[in-house]
C-alpha positions as CSV (number, residue, x, y, z in Angstrom):
1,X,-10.1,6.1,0.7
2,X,-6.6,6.1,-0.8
3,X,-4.1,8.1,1.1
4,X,-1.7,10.3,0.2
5,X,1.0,9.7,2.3
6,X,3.0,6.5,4.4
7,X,5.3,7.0,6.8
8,X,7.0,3.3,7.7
9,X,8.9,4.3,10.5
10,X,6.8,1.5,12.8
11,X,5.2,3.7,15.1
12,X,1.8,2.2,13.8
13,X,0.9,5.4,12.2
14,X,0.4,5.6,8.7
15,X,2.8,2.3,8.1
16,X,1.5,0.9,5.7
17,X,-0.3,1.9,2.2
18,X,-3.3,0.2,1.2
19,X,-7.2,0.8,0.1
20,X,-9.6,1.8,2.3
21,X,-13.4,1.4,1.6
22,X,-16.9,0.3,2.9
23,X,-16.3,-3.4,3.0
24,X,-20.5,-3.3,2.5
25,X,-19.5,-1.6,-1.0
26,X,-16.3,-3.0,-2.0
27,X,-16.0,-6.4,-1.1
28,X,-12.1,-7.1,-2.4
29,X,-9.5,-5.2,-3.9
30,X,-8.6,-6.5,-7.7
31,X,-5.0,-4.7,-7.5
32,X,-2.8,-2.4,-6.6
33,X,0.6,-1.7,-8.1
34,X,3.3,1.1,-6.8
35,X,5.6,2.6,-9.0
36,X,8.7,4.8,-8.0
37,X,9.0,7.7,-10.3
38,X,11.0,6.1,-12.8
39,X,8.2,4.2,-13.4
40,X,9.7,1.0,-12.4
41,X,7.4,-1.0,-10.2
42,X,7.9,-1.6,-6.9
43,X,5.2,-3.3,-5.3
44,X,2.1,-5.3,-6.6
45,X,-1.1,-7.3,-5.1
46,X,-3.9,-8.5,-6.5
47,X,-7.5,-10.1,-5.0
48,X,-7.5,-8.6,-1.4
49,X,-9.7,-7.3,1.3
50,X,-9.9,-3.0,1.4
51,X,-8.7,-1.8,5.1
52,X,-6.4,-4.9,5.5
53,X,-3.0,-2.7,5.7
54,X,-0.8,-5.5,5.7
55,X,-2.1,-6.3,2.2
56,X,-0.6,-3.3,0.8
57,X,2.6,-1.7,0.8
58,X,4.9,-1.5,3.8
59,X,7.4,1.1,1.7
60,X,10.4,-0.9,1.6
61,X,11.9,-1.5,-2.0
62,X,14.2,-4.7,-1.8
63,X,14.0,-4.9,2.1
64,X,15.3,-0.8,2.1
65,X,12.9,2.3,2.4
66,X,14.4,4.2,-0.6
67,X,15.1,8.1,0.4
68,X,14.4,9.3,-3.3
């Protein structure tokens, strides 16, 4: 499961974005990479566990949450 939306406003709800799977099916994550929609990427992380959400993506670019 890859979801659609992250909202990093730390109410522990959807905080983080990351891969979540099976861990009986998927055993480790080869990589994910975030782009903005300039195509410009803004976050990258290879060779980690599915369901670990602070693995993935915490929606800050640069230590900011961009508003674009």
């Amino acid at each position: 499961y890859i979801p659609t939306a992250l909202s990093p406003n730390g109410d522990r709800i959807n905080d983080f974005f990351t891969i979540y799977a099976n861990t009986n099916q998927v055993k480790s994550i080869l990589s994910l990479f975030i782009f903005d929609r300039w195509g410009n990427q803004i976050f990258a992380n290879t060779n980690f566990y599915p369901n670990d959400e602070r693995s993935g993506w915490d929606g800050y670019v640069n230590g900011v949450i961009p508003n674009d």
